[in-house]
VEXPA-142761 format. One record per residue: y, z, x of N, C-alpha, C, O, CB in turn; residue in one letter. Coordinates in steps of 0.02 Angstrom, whole numbers, plus 50000, padded with zeros to 5 digits. Glycine has a CB too. Layout:
BEGIN
YZXYZXYZXYZXYZXA...
//
This chain:
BEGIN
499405000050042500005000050000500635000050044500715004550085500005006249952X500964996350038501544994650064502125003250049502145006349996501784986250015X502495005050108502955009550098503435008250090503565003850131503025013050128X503975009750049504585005650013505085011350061504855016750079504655005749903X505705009350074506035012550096506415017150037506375015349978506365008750135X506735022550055507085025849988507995027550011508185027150070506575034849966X508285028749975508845031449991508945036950021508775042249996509115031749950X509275036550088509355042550141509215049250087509285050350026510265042750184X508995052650140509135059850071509715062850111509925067850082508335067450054X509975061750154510925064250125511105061750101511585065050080511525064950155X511135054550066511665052550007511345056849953511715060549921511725043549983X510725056749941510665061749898510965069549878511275071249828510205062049909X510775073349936510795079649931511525080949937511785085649907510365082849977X511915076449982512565076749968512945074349893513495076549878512795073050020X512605070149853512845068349815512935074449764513445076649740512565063049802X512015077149750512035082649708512555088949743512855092449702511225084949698X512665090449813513135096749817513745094449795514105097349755513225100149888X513865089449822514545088649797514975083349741515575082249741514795087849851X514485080649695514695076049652514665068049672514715065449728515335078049638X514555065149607514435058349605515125053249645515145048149680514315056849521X515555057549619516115052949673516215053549741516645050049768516765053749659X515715059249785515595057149854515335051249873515705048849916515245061049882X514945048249865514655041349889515025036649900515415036049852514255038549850X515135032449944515445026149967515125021949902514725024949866515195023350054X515295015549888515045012049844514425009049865514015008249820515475007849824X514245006749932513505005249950512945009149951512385006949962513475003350001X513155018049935512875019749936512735024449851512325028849841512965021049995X513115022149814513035021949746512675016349728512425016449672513605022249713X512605010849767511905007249719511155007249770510615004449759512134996949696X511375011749826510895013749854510305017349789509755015949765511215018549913X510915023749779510735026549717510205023549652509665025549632511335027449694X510645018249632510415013749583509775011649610509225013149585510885007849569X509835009049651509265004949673508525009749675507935008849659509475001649752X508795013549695508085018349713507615016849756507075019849760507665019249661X507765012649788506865008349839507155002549871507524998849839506025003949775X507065001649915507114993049961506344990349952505904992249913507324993750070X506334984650009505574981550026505354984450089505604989350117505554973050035X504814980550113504864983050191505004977450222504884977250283504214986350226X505224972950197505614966750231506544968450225506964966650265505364958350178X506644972150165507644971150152507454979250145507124980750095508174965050057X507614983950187507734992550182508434993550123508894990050104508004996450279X508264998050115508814998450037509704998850050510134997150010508605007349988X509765001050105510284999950144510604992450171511204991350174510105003650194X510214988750184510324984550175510394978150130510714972950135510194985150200X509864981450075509984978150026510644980049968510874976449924509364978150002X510824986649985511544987449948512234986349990512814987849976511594994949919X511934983250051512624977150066512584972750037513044972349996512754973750128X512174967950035512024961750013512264961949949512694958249927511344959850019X511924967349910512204967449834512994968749822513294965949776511834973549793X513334973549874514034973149873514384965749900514984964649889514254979049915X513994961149934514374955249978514424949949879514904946449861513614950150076X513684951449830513964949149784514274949149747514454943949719513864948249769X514554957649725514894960649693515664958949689516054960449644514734966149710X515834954849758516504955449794516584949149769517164948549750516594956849877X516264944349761516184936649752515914934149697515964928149686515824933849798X515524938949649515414933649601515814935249520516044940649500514534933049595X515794929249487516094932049431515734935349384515154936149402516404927949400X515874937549331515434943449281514814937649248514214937449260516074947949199X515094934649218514404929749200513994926849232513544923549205514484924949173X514054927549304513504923549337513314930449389513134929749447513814914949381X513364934649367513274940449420512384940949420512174938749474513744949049391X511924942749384511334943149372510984937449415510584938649460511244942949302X511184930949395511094925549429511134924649508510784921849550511474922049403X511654927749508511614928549598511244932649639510944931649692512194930449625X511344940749581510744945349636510184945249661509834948149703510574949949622X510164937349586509274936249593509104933749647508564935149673508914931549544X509604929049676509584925149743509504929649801509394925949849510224921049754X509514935949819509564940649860508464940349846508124939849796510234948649830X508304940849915507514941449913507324947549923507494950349974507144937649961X506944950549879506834957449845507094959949794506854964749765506924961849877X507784955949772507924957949689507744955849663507864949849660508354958049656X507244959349613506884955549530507414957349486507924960249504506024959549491X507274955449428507514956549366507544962949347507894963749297507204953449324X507254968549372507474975549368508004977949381508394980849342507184978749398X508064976649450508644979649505509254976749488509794979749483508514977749588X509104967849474509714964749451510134967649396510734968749398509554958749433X509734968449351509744970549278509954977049288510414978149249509054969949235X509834981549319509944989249319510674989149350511084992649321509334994049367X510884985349408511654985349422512054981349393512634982449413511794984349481X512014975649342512454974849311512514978949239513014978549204512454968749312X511924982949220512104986049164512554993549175512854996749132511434986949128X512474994849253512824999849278513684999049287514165002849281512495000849340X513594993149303514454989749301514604990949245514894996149229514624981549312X514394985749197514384987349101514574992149074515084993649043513784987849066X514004995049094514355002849086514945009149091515255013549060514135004549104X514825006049151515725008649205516225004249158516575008149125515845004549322X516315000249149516714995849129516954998349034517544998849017516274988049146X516554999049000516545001448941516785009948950517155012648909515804999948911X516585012448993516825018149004517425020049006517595024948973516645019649043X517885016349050518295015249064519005012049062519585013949073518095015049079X518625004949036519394999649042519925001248953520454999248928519014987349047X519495004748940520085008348871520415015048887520655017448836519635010448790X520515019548949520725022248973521675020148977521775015749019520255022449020X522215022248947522805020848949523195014448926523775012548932522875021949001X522455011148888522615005548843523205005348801523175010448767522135004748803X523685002248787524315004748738523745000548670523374995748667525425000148762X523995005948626523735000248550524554999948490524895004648468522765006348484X524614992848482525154992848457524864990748390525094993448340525684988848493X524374986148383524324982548312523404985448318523114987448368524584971248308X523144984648251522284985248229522404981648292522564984948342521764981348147X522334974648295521964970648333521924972848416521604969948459522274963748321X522254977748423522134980048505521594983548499521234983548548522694984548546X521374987448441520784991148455520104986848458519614988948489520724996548403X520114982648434519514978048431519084975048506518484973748512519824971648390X519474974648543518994972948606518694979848647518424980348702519484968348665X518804983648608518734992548642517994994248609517584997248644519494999948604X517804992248540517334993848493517014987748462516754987148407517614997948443X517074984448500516544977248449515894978648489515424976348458516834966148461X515754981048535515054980048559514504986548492513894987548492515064983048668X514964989248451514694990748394514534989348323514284992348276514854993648393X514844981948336514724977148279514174975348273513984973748217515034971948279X513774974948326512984971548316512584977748273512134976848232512514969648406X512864983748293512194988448299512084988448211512514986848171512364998048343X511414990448196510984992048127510994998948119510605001848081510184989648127X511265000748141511735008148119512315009648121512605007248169511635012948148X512665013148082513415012748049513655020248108513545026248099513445014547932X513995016748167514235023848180515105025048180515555020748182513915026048257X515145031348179515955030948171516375034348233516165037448283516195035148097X516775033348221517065033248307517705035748302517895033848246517135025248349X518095038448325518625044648353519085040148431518825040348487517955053848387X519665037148421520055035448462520605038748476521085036548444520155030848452X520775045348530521155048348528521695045648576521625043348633520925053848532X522235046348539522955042948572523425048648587523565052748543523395037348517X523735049048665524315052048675524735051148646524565049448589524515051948718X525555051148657526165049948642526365043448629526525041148575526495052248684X526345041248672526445033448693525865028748652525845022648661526335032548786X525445031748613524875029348575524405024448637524165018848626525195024248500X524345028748710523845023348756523285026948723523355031348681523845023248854X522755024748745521865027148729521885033648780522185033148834521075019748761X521595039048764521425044648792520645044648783520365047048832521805050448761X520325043048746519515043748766519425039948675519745040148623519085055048791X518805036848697518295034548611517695040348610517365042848656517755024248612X517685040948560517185047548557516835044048489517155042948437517625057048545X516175042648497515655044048420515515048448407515195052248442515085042148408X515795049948324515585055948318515105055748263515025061048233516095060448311X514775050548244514215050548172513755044548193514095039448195514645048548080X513255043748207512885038048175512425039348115512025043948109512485034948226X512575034748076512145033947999511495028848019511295026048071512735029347926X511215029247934510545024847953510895018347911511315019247867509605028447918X510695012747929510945005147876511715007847899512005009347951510705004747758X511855007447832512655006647791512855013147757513185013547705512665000447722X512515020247806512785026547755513085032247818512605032847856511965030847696X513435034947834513505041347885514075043947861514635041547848513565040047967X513805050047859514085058947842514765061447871514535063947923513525064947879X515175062147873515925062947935516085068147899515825069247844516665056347946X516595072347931516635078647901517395079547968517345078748029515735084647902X518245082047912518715081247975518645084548028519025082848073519305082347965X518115090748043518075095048073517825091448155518055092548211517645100048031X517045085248124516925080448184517655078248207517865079648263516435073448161X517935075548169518395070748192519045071548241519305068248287518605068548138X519135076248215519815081048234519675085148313520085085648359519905088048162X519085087448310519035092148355518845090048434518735093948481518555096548326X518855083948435518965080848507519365080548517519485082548574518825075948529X520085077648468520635076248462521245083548492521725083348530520615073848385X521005087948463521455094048467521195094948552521575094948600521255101548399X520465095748553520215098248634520805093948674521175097248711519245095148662X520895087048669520995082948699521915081348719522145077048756520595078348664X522375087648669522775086548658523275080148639523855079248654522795088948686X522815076348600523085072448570523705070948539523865076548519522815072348546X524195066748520524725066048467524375061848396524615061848340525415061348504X523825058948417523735054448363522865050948371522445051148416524425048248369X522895049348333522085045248326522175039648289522665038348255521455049548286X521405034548299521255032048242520485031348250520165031748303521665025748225X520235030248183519645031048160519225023748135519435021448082519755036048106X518725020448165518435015348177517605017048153517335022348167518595013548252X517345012648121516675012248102516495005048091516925001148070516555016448042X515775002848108515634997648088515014996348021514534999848003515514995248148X515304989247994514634990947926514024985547946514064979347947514964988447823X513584988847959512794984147966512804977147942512594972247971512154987347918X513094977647881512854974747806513304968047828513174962847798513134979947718X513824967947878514194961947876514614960247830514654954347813513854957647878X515044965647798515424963847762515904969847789515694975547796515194962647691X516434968247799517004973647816517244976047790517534981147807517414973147838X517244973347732517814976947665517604985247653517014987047647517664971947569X518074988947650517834996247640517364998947568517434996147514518515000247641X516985003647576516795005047514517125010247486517465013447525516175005947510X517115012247418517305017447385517245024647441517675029047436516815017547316X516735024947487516715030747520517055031447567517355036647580516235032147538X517075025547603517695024147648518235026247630518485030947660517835018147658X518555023047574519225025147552519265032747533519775036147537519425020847491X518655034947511519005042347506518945045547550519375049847554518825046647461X518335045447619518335047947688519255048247715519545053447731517785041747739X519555041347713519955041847733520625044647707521175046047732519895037747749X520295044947633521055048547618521065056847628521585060247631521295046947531X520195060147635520315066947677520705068047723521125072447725519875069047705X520495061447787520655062947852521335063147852521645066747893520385058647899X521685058847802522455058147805522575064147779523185064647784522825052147765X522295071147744522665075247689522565078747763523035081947786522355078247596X521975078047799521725083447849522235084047897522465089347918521035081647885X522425077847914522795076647993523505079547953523765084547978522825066048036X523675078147921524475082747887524465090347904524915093647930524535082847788X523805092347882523945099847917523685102147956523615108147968523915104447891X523435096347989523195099848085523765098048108523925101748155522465095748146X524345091948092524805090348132524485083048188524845081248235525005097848169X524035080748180523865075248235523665069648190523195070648152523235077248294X524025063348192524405058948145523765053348153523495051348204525315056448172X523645051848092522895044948082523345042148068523825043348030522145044248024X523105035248122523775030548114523375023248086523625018148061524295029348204X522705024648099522315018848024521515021148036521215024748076522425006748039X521365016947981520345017447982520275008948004520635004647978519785019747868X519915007948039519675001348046518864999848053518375002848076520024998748104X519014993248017518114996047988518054986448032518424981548035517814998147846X517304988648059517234979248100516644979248089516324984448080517394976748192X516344971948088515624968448082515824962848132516404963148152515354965547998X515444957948154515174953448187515614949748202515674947348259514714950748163X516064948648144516444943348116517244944048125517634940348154516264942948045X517354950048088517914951548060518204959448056517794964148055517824948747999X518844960548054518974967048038519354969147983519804965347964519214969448084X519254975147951519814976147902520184983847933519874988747954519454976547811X520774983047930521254989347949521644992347886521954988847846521844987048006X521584998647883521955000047798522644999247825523015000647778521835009147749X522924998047867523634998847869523814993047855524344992447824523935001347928X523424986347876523654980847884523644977947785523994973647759523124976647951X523294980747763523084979747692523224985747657522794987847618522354978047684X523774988947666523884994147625523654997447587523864997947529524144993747606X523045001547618522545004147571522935011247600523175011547657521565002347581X522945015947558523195024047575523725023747639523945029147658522435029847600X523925017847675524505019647702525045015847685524995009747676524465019847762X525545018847680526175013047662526655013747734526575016047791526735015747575X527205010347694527585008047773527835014547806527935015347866528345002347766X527925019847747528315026447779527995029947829528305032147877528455031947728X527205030947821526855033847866526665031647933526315035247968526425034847840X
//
């Protein structure tokens, strides 16, 4: 049996004493990687993977690692879903949202899903993104919210404001009767916590509906 090389165990043991943001970046997909060959040692194979990282574009990234000899479809697959990830994590961090339509590239990767979850966008002052938080998933086209979920990231988080996002399975955006009254809690709720719902936006595959933009429970004063 062939012995695979592994990641130094000081990037390890250093990593666990002192946190994930010690590592150089070659040695965060050292991490990832977990194993070299005994032809490409794993060290060297998370140059190679950084020489593509630096050079290729996002859609053809998979495609290239594959070209690296010893990356299968695992390894490939495991660091671009790690990017993915980072990336979703992240790139809504200090986002300004001026209209619905800014929130939409932040939460469509929840349009596909066959479960209805609902989601918590807490906004500073300046209404940038301070964090997306889910706080319900339902089964189909049904989930439970309660302002207490909603709110209470928001307050931790010192928020000025939110808004509140769900998607419907069913492919139709239009709100239902439950919707509309979910949201007219959250609006009675946020009046006397003081941290201002500034819309509900509901998305499928296709399309979105925003109550502000369609004047459902908000008018122009609010």
């Amino acid at each position: 049996m062939k012995k695979l090389n592994i990641p130094k165990p000081d990037v390890r043991e250093k990593t666990l004493e002192h946190g994930i943001s010690f590592p150089f970046d070659e040695e965060l997909i050292m991490l990832i990687l977990g194993s070299g060959t005994k032809k490409l040692p794993v060290e060297l194979m998370a140059s190679k993977i950084m020489e593509i990282l630096d050079s290729s574009d996002e859609d053809k990234l998979v495609e290239n690692l594959l070209k690296i000899k010893g990356i299968g479809e695992g390894k490939a697959l495991a660091i671009a879903a790690a990017i993915e990830l980072g990336r979703r994590r992240s790139n809504h961090l200090k986002a300004p949202i001026r209209t619905p339509q800014d929130v939409i590239p932040f939460v469509r990767n929840y349009a596909v899903s066959q479960k209805e979850h609902f989601l918590v966008i807490t906004l500073n002052g300046g209404h940038e993104i301070i964090q997306i938080h889910c706080v319900s998933v339902g089964t189909l086209n049904r989930t439970l919210i309660h302002p207490r979920e909603v709110f209470s990231q928001a307050i931790k988080e010192n928020a000025a404001a939110i808004i509140v996002c769900h998607n419907h399975p069913s492919g139709n955006c239009q709100p239902s009767t439950e919707d509309i009254e979910t949201t007219r809690i959250l609006l009675q709720a946020s009046q006397i916590i003081g941290i201002v719902l500034l819309d509900h936006v509901i998305i499928d595959c296709e399309n979105y509906f925003s109550f502000v933009e369609n004047h459902v429970l908000f008018s122009d004063d609010d």
